[in-house]
Every structure is written in C-alpha cells, then in structure tokens.
PDBQT receptor file of N, H, CA, C and O in Angstrom, charges set to zero:
ATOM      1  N   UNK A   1      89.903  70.694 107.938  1.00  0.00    +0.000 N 
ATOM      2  CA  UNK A   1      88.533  71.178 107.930  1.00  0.00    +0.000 C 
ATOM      3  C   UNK A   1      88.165  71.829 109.260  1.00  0.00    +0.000 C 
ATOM      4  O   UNK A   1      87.254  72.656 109.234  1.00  0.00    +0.000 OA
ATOM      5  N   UNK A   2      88.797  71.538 110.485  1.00  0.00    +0.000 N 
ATOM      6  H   UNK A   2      89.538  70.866 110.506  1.00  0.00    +0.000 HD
ATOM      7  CA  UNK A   2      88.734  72.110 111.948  1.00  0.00    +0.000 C 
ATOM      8  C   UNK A   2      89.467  73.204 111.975  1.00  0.00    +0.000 C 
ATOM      9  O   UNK A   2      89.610  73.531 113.153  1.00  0.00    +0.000 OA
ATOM     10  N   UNK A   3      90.176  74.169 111.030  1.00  0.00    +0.000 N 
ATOM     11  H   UNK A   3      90.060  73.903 110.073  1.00  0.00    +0.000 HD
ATOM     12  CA  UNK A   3      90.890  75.005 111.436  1.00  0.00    +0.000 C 
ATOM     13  C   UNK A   3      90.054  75.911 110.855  1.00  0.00    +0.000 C 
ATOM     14  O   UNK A   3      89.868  75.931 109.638  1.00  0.00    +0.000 OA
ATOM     15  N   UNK A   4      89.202  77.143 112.105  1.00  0.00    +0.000 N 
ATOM     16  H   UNK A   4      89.353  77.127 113.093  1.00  0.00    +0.000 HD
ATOM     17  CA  UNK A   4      88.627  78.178 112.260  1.00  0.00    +0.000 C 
ATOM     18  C   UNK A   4      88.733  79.049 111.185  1.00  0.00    +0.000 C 
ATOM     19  O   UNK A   4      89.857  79.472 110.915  1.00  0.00    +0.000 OA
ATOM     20  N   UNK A   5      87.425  79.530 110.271  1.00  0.00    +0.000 N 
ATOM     21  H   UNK A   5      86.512  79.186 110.490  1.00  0.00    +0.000 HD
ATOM     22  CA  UNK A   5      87.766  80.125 108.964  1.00  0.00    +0.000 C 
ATOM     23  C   UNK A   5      88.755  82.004 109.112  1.00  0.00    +0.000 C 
ATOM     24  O   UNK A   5      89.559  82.588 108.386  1.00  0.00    +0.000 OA
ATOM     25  N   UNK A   6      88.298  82.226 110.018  1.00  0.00    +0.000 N 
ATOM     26  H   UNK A   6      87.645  81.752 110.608  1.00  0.00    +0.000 HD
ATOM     27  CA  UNK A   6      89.398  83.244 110.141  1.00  0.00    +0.000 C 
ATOM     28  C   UNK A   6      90.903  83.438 110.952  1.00  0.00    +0.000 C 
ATOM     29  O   UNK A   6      91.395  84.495 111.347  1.00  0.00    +0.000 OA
ATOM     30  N   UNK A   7      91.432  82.117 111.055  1.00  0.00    +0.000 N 
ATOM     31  H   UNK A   7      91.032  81.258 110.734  1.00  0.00    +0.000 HD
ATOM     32  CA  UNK A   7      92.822  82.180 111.215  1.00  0.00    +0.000 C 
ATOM     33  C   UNK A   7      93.547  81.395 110.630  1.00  0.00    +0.000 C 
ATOM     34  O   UNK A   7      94.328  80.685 111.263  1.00  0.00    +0.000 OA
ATOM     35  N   UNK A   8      93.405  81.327 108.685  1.00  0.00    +0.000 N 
ATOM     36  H   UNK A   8      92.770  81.904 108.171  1.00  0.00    +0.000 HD
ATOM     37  CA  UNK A   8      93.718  80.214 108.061  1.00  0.00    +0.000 C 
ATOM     38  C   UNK A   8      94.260  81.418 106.779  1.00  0.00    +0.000 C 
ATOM     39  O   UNK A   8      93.446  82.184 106.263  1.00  0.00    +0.000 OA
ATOM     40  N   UNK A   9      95.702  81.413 106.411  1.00  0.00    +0.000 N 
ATOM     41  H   UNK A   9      96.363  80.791 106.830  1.00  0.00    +0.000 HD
ATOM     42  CA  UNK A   9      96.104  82.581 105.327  1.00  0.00    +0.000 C 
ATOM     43  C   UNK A   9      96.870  81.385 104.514  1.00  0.00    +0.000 C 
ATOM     44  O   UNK A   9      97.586  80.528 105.031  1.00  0.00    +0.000 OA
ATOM     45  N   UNK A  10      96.568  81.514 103.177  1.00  0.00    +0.000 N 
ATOM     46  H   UNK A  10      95.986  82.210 102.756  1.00  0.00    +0.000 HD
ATOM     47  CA  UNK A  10      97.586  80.629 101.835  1.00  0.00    +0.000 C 
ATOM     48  C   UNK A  10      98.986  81.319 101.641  1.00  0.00    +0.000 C 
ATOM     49  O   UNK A  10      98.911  82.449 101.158  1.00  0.00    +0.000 OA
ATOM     50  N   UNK A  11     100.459  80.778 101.970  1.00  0.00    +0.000 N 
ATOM     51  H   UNK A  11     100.521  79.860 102.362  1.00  0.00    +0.000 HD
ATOM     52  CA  UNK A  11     101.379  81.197 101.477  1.00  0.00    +0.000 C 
ATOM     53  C   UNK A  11     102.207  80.215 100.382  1.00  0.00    +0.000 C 
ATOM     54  O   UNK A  11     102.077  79.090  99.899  1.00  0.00    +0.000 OA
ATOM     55  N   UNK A  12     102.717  80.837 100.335  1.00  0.00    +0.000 N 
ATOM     56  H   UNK A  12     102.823  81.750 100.728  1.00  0.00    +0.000 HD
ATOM     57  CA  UNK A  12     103.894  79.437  99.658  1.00  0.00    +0.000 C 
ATOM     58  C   UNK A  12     105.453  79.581 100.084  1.00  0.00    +0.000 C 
ATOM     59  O   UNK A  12     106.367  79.536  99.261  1.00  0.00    +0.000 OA
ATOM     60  N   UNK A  13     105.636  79.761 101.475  1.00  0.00    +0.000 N 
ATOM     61  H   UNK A  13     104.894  79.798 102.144  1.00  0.00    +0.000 HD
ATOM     62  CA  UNK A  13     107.139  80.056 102.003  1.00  0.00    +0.000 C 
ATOM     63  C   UNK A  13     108.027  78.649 101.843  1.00  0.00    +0.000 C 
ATOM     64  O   UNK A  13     109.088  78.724 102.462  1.00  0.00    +0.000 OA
ATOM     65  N   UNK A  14     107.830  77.445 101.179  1.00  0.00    +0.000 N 
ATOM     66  H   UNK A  14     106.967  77.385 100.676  1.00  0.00    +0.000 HD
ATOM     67  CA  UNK A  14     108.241  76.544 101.242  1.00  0.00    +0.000 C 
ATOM     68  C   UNK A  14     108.192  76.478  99.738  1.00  0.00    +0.000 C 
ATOM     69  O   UNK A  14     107.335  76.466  98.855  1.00  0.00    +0.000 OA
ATOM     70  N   UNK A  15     109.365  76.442  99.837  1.00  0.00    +0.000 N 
ATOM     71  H   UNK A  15     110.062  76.451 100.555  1.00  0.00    +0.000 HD
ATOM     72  CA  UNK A  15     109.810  76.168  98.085  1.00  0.00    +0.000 C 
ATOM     73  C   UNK A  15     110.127  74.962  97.710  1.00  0.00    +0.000 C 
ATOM     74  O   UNK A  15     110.593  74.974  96.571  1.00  0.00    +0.000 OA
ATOM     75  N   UNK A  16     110.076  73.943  98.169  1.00  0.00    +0.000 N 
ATOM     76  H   UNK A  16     109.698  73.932  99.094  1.00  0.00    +0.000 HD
ATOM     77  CA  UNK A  16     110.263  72.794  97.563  1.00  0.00    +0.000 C 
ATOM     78  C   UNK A  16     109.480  71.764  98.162  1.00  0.00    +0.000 C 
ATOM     79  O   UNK A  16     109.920  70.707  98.615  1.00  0.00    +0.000 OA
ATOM     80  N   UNK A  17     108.069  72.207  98.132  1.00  0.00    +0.000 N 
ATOM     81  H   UNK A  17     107.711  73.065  97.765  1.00  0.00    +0.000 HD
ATOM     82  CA  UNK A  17     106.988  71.964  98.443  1.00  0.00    +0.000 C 
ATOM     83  C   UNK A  17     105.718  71.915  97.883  1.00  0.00    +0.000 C 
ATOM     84  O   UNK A  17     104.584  71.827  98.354  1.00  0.00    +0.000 OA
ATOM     85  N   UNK A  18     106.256  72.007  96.589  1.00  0.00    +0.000 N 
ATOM     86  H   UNK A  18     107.177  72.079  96.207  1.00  0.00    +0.000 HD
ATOM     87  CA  UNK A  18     104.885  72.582  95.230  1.00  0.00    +0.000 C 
ATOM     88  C   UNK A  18     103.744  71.243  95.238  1.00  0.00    +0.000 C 
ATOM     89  O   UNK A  18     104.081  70.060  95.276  1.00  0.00    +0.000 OA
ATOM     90  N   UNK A  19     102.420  71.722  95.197  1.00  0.00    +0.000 N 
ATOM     91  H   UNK A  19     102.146  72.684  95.167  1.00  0.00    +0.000 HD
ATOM     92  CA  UNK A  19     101.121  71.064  95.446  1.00  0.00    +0.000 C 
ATOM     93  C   UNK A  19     101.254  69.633  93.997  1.00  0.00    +0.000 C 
ATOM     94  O   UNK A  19     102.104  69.590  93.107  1.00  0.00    +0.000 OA
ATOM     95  N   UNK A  20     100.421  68.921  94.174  1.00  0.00    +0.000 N 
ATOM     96  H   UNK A  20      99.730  68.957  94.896  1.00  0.00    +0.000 HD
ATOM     97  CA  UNK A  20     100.212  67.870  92.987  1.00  0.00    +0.000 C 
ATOM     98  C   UNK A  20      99.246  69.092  92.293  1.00  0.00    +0.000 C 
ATOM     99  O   UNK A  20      98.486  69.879  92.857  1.00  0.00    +0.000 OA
ATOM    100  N   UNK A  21      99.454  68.996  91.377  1.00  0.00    +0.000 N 
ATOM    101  H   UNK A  21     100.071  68.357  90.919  1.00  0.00    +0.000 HD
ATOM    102  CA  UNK A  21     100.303  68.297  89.992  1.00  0.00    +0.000 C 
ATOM    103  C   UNK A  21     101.952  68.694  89.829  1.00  0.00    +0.000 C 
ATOM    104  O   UNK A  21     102.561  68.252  88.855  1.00  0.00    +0.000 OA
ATOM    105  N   UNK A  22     102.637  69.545  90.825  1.00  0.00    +0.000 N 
ATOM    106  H   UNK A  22     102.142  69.905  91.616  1.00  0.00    +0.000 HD
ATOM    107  CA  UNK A  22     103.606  70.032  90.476  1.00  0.00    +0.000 C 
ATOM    108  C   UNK A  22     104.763  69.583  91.230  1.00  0.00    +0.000 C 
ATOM    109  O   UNK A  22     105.838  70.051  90.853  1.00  0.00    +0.000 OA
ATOM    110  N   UNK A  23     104.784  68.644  92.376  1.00  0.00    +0.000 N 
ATOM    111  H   UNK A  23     103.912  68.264  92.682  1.00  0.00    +0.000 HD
ATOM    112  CA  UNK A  23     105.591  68.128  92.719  1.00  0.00    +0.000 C 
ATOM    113  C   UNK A  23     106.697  67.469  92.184  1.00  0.00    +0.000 C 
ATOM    114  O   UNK A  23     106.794  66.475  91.464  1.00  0.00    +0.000 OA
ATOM    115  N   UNK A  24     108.035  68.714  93.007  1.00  0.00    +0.000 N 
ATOM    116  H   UNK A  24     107.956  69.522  93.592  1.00  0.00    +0.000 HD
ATOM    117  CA  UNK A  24     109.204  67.801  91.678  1.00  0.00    +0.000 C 
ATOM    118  C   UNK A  24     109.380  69.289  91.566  1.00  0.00    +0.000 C 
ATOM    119  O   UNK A  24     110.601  69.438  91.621  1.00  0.00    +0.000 OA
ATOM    120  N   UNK A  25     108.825  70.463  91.440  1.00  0.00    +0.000 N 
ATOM    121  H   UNK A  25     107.833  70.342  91.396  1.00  0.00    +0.000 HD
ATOM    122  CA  UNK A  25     109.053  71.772  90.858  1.00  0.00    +0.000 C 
ATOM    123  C   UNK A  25     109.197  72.666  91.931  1.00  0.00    +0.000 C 
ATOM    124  O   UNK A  25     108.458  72.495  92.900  1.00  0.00    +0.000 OA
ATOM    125  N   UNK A  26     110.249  73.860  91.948  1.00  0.00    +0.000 N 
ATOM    126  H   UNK A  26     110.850  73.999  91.161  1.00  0.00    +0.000 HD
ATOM    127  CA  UNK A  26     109.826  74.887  93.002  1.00  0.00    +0.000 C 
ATOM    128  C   UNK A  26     108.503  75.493  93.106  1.00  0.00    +0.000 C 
ATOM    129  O   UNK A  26     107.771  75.707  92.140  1.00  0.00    +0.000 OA
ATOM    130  N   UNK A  27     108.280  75.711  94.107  1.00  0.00    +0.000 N 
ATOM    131  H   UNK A  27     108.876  75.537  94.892  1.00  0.00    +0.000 HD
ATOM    132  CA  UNK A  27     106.959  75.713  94.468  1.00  0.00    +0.000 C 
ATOM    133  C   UNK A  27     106.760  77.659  93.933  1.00  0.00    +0.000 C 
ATOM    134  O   UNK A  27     107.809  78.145  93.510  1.00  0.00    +0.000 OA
ATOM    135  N   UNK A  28     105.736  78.459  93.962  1.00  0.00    +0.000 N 
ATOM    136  H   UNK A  28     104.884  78.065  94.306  1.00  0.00    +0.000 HD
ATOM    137  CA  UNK A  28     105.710  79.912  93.485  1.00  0.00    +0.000 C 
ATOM    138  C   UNK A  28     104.077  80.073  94.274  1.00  0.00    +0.000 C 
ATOM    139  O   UNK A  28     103.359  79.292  94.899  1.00  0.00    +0.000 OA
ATOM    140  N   UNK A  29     103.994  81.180  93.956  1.00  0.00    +0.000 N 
ATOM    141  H   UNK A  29     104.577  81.814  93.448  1.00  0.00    +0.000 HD
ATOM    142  CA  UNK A  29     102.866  81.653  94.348  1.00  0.00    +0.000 C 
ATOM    143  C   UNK A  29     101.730  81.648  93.436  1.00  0.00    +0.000 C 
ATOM    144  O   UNK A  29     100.771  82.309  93.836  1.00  0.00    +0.000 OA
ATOM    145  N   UNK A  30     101.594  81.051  92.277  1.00  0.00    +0.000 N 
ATOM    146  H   UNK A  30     102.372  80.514  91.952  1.00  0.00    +0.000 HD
ATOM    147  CA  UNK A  30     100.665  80.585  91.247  1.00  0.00    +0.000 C 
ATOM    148  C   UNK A  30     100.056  80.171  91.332  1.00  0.00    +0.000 C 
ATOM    149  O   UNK A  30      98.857  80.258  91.066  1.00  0.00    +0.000 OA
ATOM    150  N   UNK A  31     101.338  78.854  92.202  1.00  0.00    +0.000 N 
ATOM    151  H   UNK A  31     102.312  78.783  92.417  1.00  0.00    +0.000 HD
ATOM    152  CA  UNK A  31     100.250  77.624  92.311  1.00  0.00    +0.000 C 
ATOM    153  C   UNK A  31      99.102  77.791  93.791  1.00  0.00    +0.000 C 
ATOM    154  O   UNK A  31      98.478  76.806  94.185  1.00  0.00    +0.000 OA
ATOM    155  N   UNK A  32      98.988  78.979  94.384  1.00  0.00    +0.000 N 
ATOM    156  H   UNK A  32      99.495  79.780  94.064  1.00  0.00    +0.000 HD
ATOM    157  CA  UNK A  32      98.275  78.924  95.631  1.00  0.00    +0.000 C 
ATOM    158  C   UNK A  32      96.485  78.618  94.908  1.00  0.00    +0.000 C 
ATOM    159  O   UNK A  32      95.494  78.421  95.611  1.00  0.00    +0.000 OA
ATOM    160  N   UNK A  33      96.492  78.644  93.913  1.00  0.00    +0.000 N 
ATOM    161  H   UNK A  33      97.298  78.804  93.341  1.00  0.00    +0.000 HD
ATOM    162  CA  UNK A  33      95.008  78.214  93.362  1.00  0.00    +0.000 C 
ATOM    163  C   UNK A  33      94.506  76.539  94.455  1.00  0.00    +0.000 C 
ATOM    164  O   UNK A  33      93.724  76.094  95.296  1.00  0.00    +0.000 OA
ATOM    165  N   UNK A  34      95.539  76.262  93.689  1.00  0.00    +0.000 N 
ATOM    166  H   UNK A  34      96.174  76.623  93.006  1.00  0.00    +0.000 HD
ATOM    167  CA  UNK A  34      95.578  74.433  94.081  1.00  0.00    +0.000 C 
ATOM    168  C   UNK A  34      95.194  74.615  95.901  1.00  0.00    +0.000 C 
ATOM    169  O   UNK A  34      94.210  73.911  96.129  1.00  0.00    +0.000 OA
ATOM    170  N   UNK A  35      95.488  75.049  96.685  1.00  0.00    +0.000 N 
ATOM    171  H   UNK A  35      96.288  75.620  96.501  1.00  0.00    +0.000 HD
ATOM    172  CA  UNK A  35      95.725  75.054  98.000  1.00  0.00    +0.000 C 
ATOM    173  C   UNK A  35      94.447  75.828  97.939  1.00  0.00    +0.000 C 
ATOM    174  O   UNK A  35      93.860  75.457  98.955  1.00  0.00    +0.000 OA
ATOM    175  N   UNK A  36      93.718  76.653  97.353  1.00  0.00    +0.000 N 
ATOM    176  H   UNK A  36      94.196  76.954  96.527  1.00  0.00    +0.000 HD
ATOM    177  CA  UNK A  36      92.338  77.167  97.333  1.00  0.00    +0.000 C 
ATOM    178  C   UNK A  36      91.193  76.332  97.487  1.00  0.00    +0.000 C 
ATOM    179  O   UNK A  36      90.305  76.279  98.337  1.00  0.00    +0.000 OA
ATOM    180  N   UNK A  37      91.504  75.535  96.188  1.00  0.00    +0.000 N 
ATOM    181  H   UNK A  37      92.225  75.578  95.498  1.00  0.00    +0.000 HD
ATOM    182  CA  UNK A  37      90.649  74.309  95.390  1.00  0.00    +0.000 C 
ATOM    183  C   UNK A  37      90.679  73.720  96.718  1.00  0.00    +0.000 C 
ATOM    184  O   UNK A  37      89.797  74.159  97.455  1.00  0.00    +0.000 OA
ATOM    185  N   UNK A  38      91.367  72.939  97.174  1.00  0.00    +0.000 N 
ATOM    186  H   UNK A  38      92.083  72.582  96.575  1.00  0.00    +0.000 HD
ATOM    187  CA  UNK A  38      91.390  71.798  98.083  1.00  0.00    +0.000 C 
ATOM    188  C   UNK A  38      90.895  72.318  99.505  1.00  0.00    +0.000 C 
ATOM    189  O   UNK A  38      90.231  71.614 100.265  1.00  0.00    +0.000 OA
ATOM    190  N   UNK A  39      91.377  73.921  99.849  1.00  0.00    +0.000 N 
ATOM    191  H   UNK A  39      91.916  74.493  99.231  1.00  0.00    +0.000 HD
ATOM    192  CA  UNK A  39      90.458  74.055 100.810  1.00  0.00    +0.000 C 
ATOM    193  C   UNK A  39      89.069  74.295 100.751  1.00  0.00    +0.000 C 
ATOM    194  O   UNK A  39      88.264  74.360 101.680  1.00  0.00    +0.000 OA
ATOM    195  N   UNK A  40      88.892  74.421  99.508  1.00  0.00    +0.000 N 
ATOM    196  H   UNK A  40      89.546  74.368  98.753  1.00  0.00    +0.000 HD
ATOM    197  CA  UNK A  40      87.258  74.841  99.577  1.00  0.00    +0.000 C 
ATOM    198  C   UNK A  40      86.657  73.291  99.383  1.00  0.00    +0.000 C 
ATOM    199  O   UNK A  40      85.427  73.301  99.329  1.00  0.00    +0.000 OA
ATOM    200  N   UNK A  41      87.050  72.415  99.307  1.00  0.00    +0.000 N 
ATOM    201  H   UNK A  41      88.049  72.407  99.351  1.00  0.00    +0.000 HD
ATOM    202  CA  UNK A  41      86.648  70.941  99.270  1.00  0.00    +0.000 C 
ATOM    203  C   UNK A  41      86.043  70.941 100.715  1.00  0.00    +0.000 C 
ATOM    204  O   UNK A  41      84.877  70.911 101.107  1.00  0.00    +0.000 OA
ATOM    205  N   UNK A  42      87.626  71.000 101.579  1.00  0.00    +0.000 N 
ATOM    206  H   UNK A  42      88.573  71.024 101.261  1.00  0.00    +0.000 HD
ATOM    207  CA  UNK A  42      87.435  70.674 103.052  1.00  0.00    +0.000 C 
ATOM    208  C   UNK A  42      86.415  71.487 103.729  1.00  0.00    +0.000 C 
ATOM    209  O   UNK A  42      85.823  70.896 104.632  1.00  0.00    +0.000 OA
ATOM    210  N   UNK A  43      86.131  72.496 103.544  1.00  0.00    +0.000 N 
ATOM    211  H   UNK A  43      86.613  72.976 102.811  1.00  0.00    +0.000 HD
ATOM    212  CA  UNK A  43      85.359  73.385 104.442  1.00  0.00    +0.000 C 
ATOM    213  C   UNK A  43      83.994  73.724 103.225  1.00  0.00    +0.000 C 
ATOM    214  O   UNK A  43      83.699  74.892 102.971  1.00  0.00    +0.000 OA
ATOM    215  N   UNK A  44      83.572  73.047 102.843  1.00  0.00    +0.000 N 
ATOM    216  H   UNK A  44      83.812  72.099 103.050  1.00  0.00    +0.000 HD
ATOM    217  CA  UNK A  44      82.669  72.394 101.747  1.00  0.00    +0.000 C 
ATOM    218  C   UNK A  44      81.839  74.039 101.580  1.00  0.00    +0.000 C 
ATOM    219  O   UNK A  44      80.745  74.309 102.075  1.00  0.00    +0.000 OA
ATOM    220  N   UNK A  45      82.760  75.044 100.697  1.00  0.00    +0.000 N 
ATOM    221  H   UNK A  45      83.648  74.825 100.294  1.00  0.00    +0.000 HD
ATOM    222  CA  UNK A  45      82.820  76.116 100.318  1.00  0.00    +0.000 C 
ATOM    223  C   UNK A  45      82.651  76.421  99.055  1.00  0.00    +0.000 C 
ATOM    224  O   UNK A  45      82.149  75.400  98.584  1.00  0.00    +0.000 OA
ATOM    225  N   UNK A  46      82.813  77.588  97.782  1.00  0.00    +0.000 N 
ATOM    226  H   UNK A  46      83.221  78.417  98.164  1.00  0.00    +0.000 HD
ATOM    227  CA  UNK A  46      83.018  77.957  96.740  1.00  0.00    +0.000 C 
ATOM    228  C   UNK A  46      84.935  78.659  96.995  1.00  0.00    +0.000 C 
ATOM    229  O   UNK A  46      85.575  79.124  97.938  1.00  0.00    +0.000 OA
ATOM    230  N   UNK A  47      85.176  78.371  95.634  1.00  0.00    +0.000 N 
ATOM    231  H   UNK A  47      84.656  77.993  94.869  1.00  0.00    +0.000 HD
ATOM    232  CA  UNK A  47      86.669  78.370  96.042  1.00  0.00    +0.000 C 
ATOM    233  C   UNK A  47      86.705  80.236  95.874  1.00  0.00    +0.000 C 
ATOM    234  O   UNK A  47      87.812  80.732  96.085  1.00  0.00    +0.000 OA
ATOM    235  N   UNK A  48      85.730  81.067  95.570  1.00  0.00    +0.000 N 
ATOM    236  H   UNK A  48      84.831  80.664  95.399  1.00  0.00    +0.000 HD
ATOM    237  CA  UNK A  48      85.745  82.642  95.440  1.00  0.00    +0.000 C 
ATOM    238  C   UNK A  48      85.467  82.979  97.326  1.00  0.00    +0.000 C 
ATOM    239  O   UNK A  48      85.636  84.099  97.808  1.00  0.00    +0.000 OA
ATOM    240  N   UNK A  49      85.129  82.038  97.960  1.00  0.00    +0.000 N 
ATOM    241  H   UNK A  49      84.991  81.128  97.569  1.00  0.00    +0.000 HD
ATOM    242  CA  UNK A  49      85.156  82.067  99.266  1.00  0.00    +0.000 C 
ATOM    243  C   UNK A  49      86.206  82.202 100.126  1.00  0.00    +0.000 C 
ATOM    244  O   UNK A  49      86.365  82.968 101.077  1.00  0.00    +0.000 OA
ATOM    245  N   UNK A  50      87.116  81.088  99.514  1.00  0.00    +0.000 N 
ATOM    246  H   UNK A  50      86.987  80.466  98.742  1.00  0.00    +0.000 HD
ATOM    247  CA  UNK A  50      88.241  80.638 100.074  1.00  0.00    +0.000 C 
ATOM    248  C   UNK A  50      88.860  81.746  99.826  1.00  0.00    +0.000 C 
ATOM    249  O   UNK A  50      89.391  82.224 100.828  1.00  0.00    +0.000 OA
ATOM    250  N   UNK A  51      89.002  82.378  98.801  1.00  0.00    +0.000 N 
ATOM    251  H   UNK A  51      88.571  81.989  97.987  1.00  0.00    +0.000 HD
ATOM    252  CA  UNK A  51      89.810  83.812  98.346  1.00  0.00    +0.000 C 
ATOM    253  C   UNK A  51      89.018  84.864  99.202  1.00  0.00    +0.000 C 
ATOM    254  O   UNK A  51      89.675  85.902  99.128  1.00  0.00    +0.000 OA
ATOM    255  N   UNK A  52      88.328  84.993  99.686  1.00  0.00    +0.000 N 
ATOM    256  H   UNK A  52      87.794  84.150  99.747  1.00  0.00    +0.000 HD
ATOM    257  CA  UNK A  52      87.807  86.098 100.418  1.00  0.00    +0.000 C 
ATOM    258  C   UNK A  52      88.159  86.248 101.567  1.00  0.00    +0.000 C 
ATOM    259  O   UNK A  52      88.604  87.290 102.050  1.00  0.00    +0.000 OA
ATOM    260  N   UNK A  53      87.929  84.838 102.314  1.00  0.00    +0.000 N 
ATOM    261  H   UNK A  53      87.568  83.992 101.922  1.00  0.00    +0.000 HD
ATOM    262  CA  UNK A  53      88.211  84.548 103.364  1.00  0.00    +0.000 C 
ATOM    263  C   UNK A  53      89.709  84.780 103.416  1.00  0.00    +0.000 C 
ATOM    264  O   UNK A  53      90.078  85.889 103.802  1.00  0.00    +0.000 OA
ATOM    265  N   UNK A  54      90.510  83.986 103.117  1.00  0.00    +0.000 N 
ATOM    266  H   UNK A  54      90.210  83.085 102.803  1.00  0.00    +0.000 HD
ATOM    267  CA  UNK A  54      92.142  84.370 102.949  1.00  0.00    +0.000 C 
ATOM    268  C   UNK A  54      92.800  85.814 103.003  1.00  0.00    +0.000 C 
ATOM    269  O   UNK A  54      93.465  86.395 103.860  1.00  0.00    +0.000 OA
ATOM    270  N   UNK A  55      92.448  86.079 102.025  1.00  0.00    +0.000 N 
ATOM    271  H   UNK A  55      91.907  85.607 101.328  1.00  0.00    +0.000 HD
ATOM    272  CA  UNK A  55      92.675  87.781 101.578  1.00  0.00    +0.000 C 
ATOM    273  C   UNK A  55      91.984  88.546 102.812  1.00  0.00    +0.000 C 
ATOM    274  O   UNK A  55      92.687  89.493 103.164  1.00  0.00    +0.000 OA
ATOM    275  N   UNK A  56      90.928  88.421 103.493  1.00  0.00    +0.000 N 
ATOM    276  H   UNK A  56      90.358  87.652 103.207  1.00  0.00    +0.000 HD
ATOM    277  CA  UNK A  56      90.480  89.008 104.846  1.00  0.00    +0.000 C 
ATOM    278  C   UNK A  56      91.648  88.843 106.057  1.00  0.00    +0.000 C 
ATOM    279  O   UNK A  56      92.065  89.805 106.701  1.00  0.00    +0.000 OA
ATOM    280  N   UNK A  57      92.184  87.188 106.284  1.00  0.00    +0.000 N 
ATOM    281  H   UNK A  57      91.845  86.407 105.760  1.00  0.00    +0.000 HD
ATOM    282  CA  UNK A  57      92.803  87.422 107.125  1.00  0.00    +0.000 C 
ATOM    283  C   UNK A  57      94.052  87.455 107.252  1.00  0.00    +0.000 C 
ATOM    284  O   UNK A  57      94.733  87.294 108.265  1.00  0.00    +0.000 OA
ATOM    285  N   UNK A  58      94.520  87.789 105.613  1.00  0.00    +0.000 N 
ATOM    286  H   UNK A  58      93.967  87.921 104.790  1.00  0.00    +0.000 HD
ATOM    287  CA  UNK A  58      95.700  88.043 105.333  1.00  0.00    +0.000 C 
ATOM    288  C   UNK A  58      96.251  89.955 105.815  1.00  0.00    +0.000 C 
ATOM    289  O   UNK A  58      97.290  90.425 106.278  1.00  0.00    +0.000 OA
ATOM    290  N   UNK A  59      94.740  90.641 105.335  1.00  0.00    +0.000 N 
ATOM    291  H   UNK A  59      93.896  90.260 104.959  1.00  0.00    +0.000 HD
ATOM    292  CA  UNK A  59      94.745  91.818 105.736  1.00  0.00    +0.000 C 
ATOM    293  C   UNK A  59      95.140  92.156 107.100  1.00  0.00    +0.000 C 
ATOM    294  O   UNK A  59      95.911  93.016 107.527  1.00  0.00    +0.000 OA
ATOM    295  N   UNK A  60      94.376  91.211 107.723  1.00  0.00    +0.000 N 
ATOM    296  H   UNK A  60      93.749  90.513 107.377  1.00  0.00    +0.000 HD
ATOM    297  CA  UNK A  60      93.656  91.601 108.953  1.00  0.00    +0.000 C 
ATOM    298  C   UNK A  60      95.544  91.521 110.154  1.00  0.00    +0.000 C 
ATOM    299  O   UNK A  60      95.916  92.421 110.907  1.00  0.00    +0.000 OA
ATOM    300  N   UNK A  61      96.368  90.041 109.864  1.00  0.00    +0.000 N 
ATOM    301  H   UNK A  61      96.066  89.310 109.252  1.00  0.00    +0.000 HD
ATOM    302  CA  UNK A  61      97.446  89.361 110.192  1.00  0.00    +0.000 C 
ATOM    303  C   UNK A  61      98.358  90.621 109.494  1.00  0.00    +0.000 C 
ATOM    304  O   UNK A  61      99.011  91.057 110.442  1.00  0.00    +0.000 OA
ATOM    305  N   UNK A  62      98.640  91.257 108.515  1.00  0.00    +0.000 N 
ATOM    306  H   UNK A  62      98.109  90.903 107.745  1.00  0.00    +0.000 HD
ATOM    307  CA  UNK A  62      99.608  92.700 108.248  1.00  0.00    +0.000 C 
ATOM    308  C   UNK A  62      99.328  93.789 108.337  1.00  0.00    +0.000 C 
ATOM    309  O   UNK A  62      99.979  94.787 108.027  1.00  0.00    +0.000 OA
ATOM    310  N   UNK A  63      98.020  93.664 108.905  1.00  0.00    +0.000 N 
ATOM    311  H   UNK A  63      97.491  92.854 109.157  1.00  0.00    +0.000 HD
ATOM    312  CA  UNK A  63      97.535  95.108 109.107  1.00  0.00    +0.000 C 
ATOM    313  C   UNK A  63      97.834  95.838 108.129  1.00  0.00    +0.000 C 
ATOM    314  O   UNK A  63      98.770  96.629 108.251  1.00  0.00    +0.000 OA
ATOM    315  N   UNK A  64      97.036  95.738 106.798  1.00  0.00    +0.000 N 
ATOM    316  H   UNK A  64      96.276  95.096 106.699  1.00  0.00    +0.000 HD
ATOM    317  CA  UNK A  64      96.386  96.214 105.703  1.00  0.00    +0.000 C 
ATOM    318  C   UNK A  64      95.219  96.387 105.481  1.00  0.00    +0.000 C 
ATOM    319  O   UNK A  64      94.858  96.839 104.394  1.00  0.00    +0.000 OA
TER     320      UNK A  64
C-alpha cells in the first residue's frame, strides 16, 4: 500500500508464480486481473484505476 502510485507496473515475468486461485499453474498474463483486484484493495481504489494507473506507468517506463 506504500509503494508510490506512479512507480508501480503489473507484469507476470514469473511463470511459476500464478496468483490464488491459480497456484499450481503457469502463471500468463490473464491472470494480471487478480494482481489488479488486490491492488486496488490495498490502495483503497476502483480496480478501472488500478488499470489506468498501470498502463500510465507502463507507458511512461517504455516510452510509449
């Protein structure tokens, strides 16, 4: 919940790392919902936030 909303990007480079409910499974980029959900818990957000926010400093980190 302390990590600054614009230097926080969702990947899934860890493949055998898949979120609950899916633990046990290679992990994909599907499941980055789950890692949405739970951050928008922590930073007591809407999870269309969390996607905004992300996708901003995902841009911002590849210069897109």
């Amino acid at each position: 919940a302390s990590i600054p909303h614009d230097r926080l990007v969702l990947e899934t480079d860890c493949p055998y790392m898949a979120p609950e409910p899916f633990r046990g499974k290679r992990n994909h980029p599907g499941y980055l919902y789950r890692m949405a959900e739970r951050l928008a818990e922590l930073w007591e957000i809407s999870v269309e936030d969390v996607h905004r926010i992300t996708t901003e400093n995902g841009k911002r980190l590849y210069h897109i």
